[in-house]
N, C-alpha and C positions, 0 to 999 in steps of 0.2 A: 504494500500500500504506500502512495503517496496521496501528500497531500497539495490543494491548488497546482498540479499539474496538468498536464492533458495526456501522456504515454500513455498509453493502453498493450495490454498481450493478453494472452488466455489467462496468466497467473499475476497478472500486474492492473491494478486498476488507481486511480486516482481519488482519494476524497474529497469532493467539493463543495467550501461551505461557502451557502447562499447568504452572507451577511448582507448582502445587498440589500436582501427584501427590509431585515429589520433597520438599516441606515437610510430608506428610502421613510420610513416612519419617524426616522427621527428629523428628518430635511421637515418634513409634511410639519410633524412640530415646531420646528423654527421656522417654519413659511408665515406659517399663523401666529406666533407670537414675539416675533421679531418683528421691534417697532421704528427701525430706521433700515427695514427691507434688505440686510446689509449681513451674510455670515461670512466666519473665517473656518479655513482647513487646515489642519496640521498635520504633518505626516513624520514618519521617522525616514526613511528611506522608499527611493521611489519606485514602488515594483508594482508589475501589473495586480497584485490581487488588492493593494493599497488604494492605488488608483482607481480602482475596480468600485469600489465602499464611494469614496467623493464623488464619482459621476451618479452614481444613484441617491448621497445625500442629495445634491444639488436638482436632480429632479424630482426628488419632494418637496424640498423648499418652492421649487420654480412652480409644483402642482397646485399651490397653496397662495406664491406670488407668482404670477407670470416675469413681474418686473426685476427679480429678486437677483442683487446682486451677491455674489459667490468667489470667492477668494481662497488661493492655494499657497500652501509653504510647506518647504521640506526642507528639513535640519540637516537629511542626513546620515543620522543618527536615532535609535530607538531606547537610546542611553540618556542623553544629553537632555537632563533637564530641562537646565538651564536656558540651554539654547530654546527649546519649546516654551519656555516661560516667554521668551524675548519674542519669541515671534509672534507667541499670544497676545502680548503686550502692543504689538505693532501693527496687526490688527484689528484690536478694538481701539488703536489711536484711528485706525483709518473708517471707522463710525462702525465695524462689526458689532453687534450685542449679542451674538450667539457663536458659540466654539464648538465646532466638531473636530475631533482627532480620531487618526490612526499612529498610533506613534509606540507603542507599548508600553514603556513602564516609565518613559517620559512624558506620557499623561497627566503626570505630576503636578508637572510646571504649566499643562495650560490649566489644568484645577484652581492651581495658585493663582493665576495669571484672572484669570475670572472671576475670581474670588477677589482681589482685588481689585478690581473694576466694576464692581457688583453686575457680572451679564453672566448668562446661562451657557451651559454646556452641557454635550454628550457623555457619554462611556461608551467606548467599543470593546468587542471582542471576550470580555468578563463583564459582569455586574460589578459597576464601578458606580453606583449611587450613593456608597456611603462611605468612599473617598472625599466627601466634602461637599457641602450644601449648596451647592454651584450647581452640581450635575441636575438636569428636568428628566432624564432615562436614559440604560443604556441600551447597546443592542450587541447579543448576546450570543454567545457558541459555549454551547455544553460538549466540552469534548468527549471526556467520560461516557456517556451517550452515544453520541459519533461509533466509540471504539467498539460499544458493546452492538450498539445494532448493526455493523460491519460483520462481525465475529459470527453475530448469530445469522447471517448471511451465509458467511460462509460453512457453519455448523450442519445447516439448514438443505445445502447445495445450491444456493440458488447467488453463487457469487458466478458471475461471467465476464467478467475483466471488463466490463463496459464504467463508465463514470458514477463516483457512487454521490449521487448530488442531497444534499440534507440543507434543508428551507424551514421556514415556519412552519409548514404544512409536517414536518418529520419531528418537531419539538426539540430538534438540533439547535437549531437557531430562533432565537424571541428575542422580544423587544419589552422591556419591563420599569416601567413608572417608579421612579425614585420617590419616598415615602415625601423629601422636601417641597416635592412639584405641585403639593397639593393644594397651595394657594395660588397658583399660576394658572392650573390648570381646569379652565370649564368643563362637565359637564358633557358638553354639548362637543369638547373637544375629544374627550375620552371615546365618546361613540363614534365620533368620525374617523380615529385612528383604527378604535376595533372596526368598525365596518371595513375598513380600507385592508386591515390585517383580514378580514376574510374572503375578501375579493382577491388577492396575493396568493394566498394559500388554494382559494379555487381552479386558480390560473385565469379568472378574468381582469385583471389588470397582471400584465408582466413588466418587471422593475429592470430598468435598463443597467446593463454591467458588459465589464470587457469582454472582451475574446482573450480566452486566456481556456 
């Protein structure tokens, strides 16, 4: 098994996790609650499966604004605090009020960086909503899961080297409301996220992502 690749053989398949769909719900969230139209991206290093999460942030954002301006930085680095702090920091000078990262455990520093600015931000890739009162949800890969429904695939016989893709629809990937968002967020917003998360999972609406 790999993972985000595409090789494929009779005993070689690729795990492919659809973070897109839940990063597509969190754009859809800062389309609608971002009040200067305006987010920033952070990345750690620039690889297609990184890449892959911002183009589907930015069109939920853009689902929610058509007008909605989107902004990219890449440090690099998925270490580098610091640096994420700085870029966070350079974006909400540039009028962002909402931060999405991919950056891994330099997540940190846009946390900080938000927090300090008092604007909203993501969590990717883990439930990172109780890394600090910034975060409105993150969007989420249970890998644990992943491994075990793989496994029992192939336990099962019904592994065929073809791409083993895991979405919201598999419980692989979710998207999950940080306990702090609960003054931010209406109601009226909640149902539209779940409604949208179940048109995703039915496959009527499909969330744009790389070729990778």
């Amino acid at each position: 098994m790999t993972t985000s690749g595409s090789r494929t053989a009779p005993n070689l398949a690729p795990i492919v996790f659809e973070l897109e769909q839940a990063t597509y719900l969190c754009g859809l969230v800062a389309g609608r609650l971002s009040k200067t139209g305006k987010a920033g991206m952070v990345g750690g290093v620039e690889l297609p499966s990184i890449t892959s999460t911002f183009l589907a942030f930015e069109a939920g954002m853009k689902a929610a604004n058509p007008n909605a301006d989107v902004r990219t930085v890449f440090t690099g680095s998925f270490e580098d605090v610091a640096a994420a702090r700085a870029a966070s920091l350079a974006l909400a000078d540039q009028g962002c009020d909402v931060l999405f990262h991919n950056a891994d455990a330099a997540a940190l520093g846009v946390f900080a960086a938000a927090s300090q600015r008092k604007i909203r931000a993501f969590g990717s890739n883990r439930d990172q909503n109780a890394l600090s009162p910034a975060v409105l949800a993150s969007a989420v890969i249970d890998m644990p899961r992943a491994f075990v429904e793989t496994a029992r695939r192939v336990k099962e016989g019904r592994f065929d080297g073809r791409p083993l893709r895991y979405g919201l629809s598999s419980g692989v990937v979710s998207f999950v409301w940080s306990p702090s968002a609960a003054s931010d967020v209406t109601p009226a917003l909640r149902d539209e996220i779940e409604a949208t998360r179940r048109k995703i999972e039915s496959g009527a609406l499909v969330v744009p992502r790389g070729n990778f």
